[in-house]
C-alpha atoms as a printed R data frame, in Angstrom:
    type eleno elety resid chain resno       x       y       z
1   ATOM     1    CA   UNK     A     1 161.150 231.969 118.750
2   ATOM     2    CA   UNK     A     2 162.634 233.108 115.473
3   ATOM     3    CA   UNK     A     3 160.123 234.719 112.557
4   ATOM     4    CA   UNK     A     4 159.897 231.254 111.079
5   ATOM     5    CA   UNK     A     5 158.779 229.638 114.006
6   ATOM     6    CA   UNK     A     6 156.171 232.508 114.429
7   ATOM     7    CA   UNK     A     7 154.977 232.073 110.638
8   ATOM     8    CA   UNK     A     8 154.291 228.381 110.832
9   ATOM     9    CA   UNK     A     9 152.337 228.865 113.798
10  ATOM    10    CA   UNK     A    10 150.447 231.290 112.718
11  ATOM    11    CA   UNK     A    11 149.477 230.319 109.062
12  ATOM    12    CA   UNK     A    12 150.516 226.078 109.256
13  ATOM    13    CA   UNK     A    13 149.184 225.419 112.300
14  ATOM    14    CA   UNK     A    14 145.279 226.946 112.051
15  ATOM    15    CA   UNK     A    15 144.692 223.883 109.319
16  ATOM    16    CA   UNK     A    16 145.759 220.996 111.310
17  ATOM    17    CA   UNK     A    17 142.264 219.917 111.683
18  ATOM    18    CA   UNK     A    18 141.751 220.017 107.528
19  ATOM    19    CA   UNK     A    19 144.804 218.233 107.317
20  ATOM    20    CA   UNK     A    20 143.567 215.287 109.436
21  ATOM    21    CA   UNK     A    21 140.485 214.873 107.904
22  ATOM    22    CA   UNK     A    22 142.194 215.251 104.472
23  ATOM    23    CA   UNK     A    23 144.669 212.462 105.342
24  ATOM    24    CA   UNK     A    24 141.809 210.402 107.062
25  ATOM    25    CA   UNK     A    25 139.464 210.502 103.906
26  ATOM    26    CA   UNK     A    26 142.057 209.257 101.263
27  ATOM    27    CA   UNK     A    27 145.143 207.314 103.377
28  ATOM    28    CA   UNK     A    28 144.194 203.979 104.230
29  ATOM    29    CA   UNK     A    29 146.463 203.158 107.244
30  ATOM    30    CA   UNK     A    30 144.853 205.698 109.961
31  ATOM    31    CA   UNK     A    31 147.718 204.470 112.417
32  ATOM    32    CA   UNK     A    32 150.745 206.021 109.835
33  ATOM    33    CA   UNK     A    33 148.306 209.650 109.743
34  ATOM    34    CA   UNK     A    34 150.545 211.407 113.092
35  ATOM    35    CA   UNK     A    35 153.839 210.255 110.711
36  ATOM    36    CA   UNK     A    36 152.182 211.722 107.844
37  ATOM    37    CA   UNK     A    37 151.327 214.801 109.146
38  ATOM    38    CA   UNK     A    38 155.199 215.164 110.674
39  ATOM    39    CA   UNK     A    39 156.167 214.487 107.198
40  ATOM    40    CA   UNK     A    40 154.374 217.187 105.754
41  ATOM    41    CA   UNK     A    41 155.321 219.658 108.467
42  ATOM    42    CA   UNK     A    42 158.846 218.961 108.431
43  ATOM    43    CA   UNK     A    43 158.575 219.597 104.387
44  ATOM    44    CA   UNK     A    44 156.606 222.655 104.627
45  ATOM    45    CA   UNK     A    45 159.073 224.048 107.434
46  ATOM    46    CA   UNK     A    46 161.823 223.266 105.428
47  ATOM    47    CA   UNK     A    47 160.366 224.895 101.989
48  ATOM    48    CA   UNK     A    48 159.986 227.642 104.115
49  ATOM    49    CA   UNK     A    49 162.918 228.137 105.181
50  ATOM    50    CA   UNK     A    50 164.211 228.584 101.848
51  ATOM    51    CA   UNK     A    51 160.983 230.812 100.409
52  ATOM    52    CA   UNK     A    52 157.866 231.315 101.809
53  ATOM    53    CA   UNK     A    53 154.516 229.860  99.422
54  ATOM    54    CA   UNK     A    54 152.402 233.099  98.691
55  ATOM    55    CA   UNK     A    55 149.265 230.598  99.663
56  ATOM    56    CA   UNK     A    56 150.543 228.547 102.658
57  ATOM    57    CA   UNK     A    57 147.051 226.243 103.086
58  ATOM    58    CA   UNK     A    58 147.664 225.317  99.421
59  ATOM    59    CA   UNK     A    59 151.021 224.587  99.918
60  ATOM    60    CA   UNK     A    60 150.044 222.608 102.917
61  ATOM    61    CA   UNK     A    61 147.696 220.239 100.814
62  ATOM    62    CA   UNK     A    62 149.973 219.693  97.705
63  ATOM    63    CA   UNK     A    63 152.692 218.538 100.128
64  ATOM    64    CA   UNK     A    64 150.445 216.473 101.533
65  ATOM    65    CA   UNK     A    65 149.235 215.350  98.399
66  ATOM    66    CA   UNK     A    66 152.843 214.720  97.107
67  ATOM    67    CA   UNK     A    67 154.018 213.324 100.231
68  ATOM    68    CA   UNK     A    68 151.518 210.268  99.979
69  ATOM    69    CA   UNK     A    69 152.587 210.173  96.284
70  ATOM    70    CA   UNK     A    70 155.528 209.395  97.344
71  ATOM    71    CA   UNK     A    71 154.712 207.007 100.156
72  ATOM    72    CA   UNK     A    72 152.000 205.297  97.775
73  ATOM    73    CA   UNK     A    73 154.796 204.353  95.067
74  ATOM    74    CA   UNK     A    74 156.677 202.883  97.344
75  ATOM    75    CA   UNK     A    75 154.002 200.486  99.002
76  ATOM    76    CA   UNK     A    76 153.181 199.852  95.055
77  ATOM    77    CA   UNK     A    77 156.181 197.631  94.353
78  ATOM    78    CA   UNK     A    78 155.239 194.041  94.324
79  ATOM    79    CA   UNK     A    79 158.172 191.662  94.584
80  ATOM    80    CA   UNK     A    80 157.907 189.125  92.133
81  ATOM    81    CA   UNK     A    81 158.956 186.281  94.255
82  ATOM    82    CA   UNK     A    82 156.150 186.173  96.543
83  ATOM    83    CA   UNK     A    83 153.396 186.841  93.533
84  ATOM    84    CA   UNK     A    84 152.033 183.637  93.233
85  ATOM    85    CA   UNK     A    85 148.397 184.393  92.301
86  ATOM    86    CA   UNK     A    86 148.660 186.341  88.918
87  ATOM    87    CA   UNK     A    87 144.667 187.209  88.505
88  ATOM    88    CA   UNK     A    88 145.026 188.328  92.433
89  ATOM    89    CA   UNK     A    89 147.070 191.689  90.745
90  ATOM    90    CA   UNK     A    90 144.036 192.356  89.516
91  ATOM    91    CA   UNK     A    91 145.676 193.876  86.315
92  ATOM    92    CA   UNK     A    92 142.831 194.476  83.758
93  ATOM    93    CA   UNK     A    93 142.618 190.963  84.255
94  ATOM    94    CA   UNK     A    94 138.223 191.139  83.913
95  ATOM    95    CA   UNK     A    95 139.039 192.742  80.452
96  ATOM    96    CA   UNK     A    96 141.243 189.906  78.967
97  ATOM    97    CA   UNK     A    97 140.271 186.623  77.437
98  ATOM    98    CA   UNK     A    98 141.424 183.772  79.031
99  ATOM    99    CA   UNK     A    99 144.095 183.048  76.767
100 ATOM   100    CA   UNK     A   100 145.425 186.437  77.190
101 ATOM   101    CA   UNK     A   101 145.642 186.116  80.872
102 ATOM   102    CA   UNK     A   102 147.440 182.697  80.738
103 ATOM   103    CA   UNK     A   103 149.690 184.155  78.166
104 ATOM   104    CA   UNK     A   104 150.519 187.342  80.780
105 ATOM   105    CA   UNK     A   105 150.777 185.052  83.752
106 ATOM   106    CA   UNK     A   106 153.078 183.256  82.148
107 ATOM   107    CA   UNK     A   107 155.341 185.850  81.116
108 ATOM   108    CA   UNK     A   108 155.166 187.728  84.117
109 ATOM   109    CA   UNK     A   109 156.504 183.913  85.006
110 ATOM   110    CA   UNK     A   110 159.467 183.705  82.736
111 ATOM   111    CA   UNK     A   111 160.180 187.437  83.611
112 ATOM   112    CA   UNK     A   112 160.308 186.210  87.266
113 ATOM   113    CA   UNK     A   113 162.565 183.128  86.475
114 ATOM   114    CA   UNK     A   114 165.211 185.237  84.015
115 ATOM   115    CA   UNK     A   115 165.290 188.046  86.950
116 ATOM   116    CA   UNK     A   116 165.886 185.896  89.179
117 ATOM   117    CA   UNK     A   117 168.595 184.090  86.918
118 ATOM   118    CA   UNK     A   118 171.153 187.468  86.774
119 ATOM   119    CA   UNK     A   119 173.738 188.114  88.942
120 ATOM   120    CA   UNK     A   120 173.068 189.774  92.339
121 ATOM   121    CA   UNK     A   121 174.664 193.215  90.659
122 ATOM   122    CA   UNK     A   122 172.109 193.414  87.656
123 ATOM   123    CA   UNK     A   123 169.204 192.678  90.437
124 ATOM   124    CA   UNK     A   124 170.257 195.003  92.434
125 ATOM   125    CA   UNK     A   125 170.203 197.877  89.647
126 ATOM   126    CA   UNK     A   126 167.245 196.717  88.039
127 ATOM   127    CA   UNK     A   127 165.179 196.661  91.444
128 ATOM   128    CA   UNK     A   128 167.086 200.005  92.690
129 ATOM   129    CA   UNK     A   129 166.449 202.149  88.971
130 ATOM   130    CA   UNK     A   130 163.348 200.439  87.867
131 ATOM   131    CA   UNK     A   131 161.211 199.135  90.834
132 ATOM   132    CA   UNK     A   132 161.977 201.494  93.638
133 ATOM   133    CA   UNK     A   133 162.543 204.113  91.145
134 ATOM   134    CA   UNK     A   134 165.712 206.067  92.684
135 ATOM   135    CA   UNK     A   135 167.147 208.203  90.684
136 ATOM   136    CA   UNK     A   136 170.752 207.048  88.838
137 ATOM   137    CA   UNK     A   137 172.306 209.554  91.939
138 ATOM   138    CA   UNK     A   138 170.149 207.556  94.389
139 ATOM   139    CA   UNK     A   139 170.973 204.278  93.047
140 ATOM   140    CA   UNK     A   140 174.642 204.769  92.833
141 ATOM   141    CA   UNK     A   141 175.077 205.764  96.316
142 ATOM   142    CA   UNK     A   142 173.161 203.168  97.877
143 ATOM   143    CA   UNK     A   143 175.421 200.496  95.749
144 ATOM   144    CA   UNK     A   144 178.533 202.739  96.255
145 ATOM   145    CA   UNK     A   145 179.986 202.681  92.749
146 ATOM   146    CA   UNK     A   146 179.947 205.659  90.828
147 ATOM   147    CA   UNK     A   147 177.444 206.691  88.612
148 ATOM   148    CA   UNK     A   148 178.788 205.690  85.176
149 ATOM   149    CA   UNK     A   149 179.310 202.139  86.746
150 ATOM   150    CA   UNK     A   150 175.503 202.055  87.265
151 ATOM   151    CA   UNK     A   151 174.543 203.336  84.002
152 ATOM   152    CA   UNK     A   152 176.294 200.499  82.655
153 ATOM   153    CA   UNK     A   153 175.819 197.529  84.322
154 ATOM   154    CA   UNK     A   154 172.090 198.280  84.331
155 ATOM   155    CA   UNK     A   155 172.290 198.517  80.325
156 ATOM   156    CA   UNK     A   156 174.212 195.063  80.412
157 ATOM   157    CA   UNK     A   157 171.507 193.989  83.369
158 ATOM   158    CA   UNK     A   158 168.344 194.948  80.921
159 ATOM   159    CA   UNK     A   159 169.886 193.603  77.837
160 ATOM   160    CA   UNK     A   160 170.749 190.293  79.350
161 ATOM   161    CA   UNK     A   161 166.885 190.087  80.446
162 ATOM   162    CA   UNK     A   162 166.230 190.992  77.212
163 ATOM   163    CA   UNK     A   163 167.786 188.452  75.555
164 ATOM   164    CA   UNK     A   164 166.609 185.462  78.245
165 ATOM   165    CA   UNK     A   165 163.262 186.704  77.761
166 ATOM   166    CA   UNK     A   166 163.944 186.381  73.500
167 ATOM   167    CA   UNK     A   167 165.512 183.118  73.777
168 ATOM   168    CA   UNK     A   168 163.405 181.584  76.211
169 ATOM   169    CA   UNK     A   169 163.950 180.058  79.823
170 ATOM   170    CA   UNK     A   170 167.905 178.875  80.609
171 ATOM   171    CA   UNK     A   171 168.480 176.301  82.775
172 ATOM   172    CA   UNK     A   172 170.529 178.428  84.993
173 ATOM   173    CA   UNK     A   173 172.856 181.695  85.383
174 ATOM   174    CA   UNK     A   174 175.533 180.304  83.574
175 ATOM   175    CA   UNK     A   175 173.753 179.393  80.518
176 ATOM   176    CA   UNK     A   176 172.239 183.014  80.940
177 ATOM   177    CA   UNK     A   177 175.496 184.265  81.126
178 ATOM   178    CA   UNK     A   178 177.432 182.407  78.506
179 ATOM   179    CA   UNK     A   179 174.451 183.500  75.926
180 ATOM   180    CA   UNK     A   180 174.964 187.282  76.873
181 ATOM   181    CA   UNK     A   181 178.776 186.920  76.458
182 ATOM   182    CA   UNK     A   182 178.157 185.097  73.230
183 ATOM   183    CA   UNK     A   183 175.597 188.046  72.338
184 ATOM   184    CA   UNK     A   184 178.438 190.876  73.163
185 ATOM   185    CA   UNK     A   185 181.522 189.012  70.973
186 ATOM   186    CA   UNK     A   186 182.326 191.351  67.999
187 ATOM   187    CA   UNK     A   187 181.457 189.348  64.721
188 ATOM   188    CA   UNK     A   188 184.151 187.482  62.644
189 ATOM   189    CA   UNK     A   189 183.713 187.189  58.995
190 ATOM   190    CA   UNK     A   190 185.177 184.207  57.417
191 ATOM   191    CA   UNK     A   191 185.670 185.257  53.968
């Protein structure tokens, strides 16, 4: 057993109970709590490793605390395709008039129906950056182009949303993309 091994038993190990509990009071899936706690051990381990934290029970907590963070974001994303119910979001929905919350359902719609409108590669950035939230790094590998390729075709992905969104509903991609092509020609001035 090497002095790391010794340390986490000795200083980790003693607040196992705390940790349960902790995880118990605020994570609502008790059955993903054993994971959890492997998470958070295999993150304090490896933190560790590299420095030890001058207060290891606090460390303990805020990378439990970070760890469900983490986990929570991801279980946040709601995929627009399957959101049929609008006032089921529960979005400050109590606190709008009813013409505000027909006006938001229905451009939550016609943000649905351009989305789902772009190609497959301006989906795929636009869920990857903005809904999952990976980094540009993160993004880019998953897709396997380089980075400057994502950078770009998300700005062409979020501009041609943009623009559906400011000219209204198309009737399909094509139309979509003949209006961003349009959009992107360099001006002519007949003089």
């Amino acid at each position: 057993m090497n002095d790391l091994d010794e340390w986490f038993i000795a200083t980790i190990l003693p607040h196992e109970a705390a940790l349960v509990r902790y995880l118990h009071r605020i994570w609502r899936n008790r059955a993903e709590i054993p994971d959890i706690c492997q998470e958070v051990y295999v993150r304090i381990y490896e933190g560790a490793a590299r420095s030890r934290p001058d207060s290891p029970k606090s460390f303990m907590f805020t990378t439990a605390r970070n760890l469900l963070a983490d986990k929570a974001r991801r279980e946040q994303v709601v995929t627009i395709h399957y959101t049929q119910d609008f006032a089921s979001l529960d979005v400050l929905m109590d606190e709008m008039s009813p013409e505000h919350q027909y006006g938001a359902g229905e451009d939550l719609r016609r943000l649905a129906a351009a989305f789902d409108r772009l190609s497959d590669n301006y989906r795929q950035v636009i869920w990857l950056r903005r809904i999952e939230g990976l980094s540009q790094r993160e993004a880019a590998q998953r897709l396997s182009i380089n980075e400057g390729t994502l950078e770009s075709r998300l700005n062409r992905a979020l501009t041609a949303l943009t623009r559906a969104l400011a000219a209204g509903s198309f009737a399909d991609e094509a139309q979509l993309q003949e209006h961003d092509e349009r959009s992107q020609a360099p001006r002519v001035d007949n003089e």
